[in-house]
C-alpha positions, 0 to 999 in steps of 0.5 A: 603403229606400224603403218604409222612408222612405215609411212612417216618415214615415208614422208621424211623419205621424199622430204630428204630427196626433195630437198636434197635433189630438187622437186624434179626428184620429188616428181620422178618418184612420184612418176614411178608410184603406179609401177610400185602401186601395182607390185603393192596391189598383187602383194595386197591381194595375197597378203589380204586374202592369205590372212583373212583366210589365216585369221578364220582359221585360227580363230576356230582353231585349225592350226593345220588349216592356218598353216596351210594358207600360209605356206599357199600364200608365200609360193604365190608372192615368191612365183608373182614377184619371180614373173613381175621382175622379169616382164618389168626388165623386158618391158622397160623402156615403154613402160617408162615411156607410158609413165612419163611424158616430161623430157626433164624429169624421165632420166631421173625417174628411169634411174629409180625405176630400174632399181624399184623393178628390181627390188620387187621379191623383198618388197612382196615379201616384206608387205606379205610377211609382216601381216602373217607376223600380224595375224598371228598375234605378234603385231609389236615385231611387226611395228619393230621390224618397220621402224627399224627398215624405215630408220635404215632408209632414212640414214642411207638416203643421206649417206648415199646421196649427200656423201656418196654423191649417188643421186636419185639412185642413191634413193633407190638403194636405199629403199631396197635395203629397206625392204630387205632388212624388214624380211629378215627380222620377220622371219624368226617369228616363223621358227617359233613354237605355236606359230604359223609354219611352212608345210608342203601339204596345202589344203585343196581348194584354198586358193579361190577363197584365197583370191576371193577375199584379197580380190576388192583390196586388190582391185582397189590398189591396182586402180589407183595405180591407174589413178595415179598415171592418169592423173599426172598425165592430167596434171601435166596436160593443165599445169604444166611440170607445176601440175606435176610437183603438186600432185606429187605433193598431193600425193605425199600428203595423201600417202601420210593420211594413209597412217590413219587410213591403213593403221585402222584397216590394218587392225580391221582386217586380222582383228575382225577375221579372228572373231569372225572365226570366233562367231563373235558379231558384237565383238566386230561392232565394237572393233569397227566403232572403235576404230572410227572413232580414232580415224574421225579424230585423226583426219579432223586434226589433219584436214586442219593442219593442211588447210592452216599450214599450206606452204610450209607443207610444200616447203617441206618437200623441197618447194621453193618456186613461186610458180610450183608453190602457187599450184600445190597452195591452189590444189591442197584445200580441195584435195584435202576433202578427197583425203577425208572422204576417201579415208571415212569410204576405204576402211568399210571395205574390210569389214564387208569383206569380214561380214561376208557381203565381198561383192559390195567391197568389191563395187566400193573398191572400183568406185573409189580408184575410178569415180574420183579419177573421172571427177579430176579429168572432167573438172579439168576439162571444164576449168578450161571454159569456166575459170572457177572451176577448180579442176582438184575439186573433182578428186572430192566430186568423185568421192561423193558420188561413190559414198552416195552408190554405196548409201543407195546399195546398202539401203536396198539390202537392208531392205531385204533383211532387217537383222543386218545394221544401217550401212555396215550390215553387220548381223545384229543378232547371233545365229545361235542363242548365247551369252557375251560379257565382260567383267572386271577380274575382281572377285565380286564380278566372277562371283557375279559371272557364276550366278548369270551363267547359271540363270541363263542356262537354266532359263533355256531349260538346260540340265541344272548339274550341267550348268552348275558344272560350266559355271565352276568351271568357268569361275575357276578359270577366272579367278586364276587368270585374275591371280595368275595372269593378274588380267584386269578384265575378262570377256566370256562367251559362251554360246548354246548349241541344239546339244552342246555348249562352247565357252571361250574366255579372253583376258588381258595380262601376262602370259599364262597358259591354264592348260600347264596349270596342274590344279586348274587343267584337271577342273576343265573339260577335255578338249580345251584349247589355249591360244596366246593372240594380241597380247590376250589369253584366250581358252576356248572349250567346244562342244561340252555335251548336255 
């Protein structure tokens, strides 16, 4: 929901500059995305990296671990937004001069770079803050700070340029006091208690893992950055300034579907680091089956839509040349399966991140940016000679042929260990024996859950009062949690160690924390932690001798 708010408004963004100051507009803006694209990169790789690292941390319960990457991350986005302002103000004019080459369209797009270089901190920091915010269990202010910067954007677009007559500076202004305004409503999350928290002792030898795990994010980013410049000079060079506004089309489209793509990544990544911290493989597996499964239904209506609806989406934009619509109806079908591909490729990346094969979502990363990007020169190269050939056909070819190294990848893996799964190679089995459930909160199944945690332990031949122990203790837990906290559904994990036992008990309702429950704090084991993450209650009790 998050992404989708940001990039929705997104998308009613270039609308209103389309149609308020012409396609030319829309094509200045777009020129200036690989400026913006590489900012987003570095923001990428430290949010990316900070988080996952964040997530691991707090999923095994080190606070001070957590907080430690936390503050490491925000001084490298504060140092790299610092140095990036100050060479994109000192390499300005031949950085525009590289970015576009159209004589009508770079007095425009230096007027809205000048403003995006300058807006860099707010812009790192926003991206940078709002997945702490995430990661640490308060996605809803995450959504809310998003969508009410975004409403801002929109409402000053049509103030500063249809009422101040400011142009495509106007726009500019806009989205920095956007990014701004996402910053300081984030911010007060930080004050809270139990939430992550600046210190100044960080943690030696956190910044490689740090880097390590934003690295393929990263690298992803920046090369479509280089996507992006190269292919509007491509455009350019077969189409002429048509072949500029559709790309930028294109590109909007493709900045939409990213509402899918990154809402799912985006859950991915947090999600899936705090269970990995959790040692919780089968909870991964469902979180990415779930996740696929919203993402095919998302691009299948998407695809349809583009494909049905190709000059109202032009329209859309501010298009209204028969020239210009002609060349965005003869580029959409065939990007449109770029889009599917990209997105069904790009949301793997993560979890092979989590699952701890980061060279492959490193290799998928680079094959995604430049595969796709070579397709598009070549087909262009070859339409000259062969007119059927259609050059954006080549964004797909590209795409194809990166699913097909990463098929030939994996398989060779797998061939090598067959506990990992088909493609996504995720172990399949734990590295330790456990128990992994989840009941209704109804008092036949917790009933249910005591007998089963009773039979399993003895069956591994563990001490018959200690079992009976774990079981009542466990029983209690969630009985009050049903009644309590009125969960509606309880997951229980408890995992058997060579002489020692962990549980942990995750439950959906209302906040209750069984650590301030008197009656029920004296039932538990010392040692007990509570943690309230992603609108669950979650208790987790480590190493109860046997």
């Amino acid at each position: 929901m998050t992404v989708a708010a940001a990039q929705i408004a997104s998308i009613v963004d270039a609308s209103i500059v389309g149609n308020l100051l012409g396609s030319g507009a829309l094509a200045a803006v777009n020129i200036c995305k690989p400026v913006l694209q590489a900012v987003f990169s570095i923001s990428v790789l430290l949010a990316a990296g900070g988080t996952m690292l964040t997530g691991m941390a707090i999923g095994k319960g080190e606070r001070t671990k957590a907080d430690s990457a936390f503050s490491l991350t925000l001084f490298l986005t504060v140092s790299a937004a610092v140095v990036l302002t100050i060479t994109g103000n000192l390499l300005f004019k031949p950085l525009l001069n590289t970015l576009c080459s159209s004589e009508s369209i770079a007095p425009m797009a230096g007027l809205y770079l000048r403003i995006m270089v300058l807006s860099i901190l707010p812009m790192m920091l926003m991206t940078v803050l709002d997945s702490f915010v995430t990661v640490d269990g308060d996605p809803h202010l995450a959504t809310r700070a998003i969508v009410v910067s975004n409403a801002v954007n929109l409402c000053l677009d049509v103030v500063f340029i249809r009422f101040f007559g400011m142009g495509i500076t106007g726009a500019g202004l806009a989205t920095c006091i956007m990014y701004i305004v996402c910053v300081v409503m984030v911010l007060p999350h930080f004050r809270k208690s139990g939430k992550l928290k600046l210190t100044s002792k960080v943690e030696r030898g956190q910044a490689a893992p740090l880097l390590t795990l934003g690295l393929p994010l990263f690298l992803s980013s920046i090369l479509v950055a280089v996507q992006f410049a190269c292919s509007n000079n491509i455009a350019a060079a077969a189409f002429g300034d048509s072949g500029l506004v559709a790309y930028a089309v294109c590109m909007q489209l493709l900045v939409f579907s990213t509402v899918f793509i990154n809402g799912t990544y985006r859950t991915i990544q947090p999600v899936g680091s705090l269970l990995k911290g959790m040692g919780d493989y089968r909870g991964i597996r469902m979180l990415t089956a779930r996740a696929y499964r919203f993402l095919g239904i998302c691009l299948l209506l998407y695809f349809a839509v583009i494909l049905i609806f190709p000059r109202a989406l032009s329209a859309l934009f501010g298009v209204t040349s028969e020239s210009d619509m002609a060349a965005v109806t003869y580029a959409l079908p065939s990007f449109s399966i770029y889009i599917v591909l990209m997105a069904l490729l790009g949301d793997l990346v993560p979890i092979y991140q989590i699952s701890g094969h980061k060279y492959i979502a490193t290799l998928l990363s680079v094959a995604q940016a430049l595969l796709p990007l070579i397709g598009f020169s070549a087909a262009a190269s070859l339409a000259t000679a062969h007119p059927a050939i259609n050059p954006w056909s080549g964004f797909a070819a590209g795409e194809l042929a990166a699913a097909l190294l990463l098929v030939i990848v994996t398989f060779a893996i797998r061939l090598k260990d067959r506990h990992l799964s088909p493609l996504l190679l995720i172990p399949e089995e734990m590295p330790y024996t456990s128990l992994d459930l989840s009941v209704a909160a109804i008092p036949e199944e917790i009933e249910e859950l005591s007998r089963t945690i009773v039979s399993f332990l003895e069956e591994k031949k563990c001490n018959s009062a200690k079992s009976r122990m774990v079981a009542e203790c466990s029983t209690h837990l969630a009985t009050a949690l049903s009644e309590k906290g009125h969960a509606r559904h309880i997951d229980y994990k408890l995992v058997l160690r060579d002489s020692s036992i962990d549980f942990s008990v995750h439950s959906d309702g209302e906040l209750f924390n069984p650590l301030e429950d008197e009656e029920l704090s004296a039932s538990l084991p010392s040692g007990a932690r509570y943690d309230r993450l992603f609108s669950q209650n979650i208790l987790t009790i480590n190493s109860i001798s046997l």
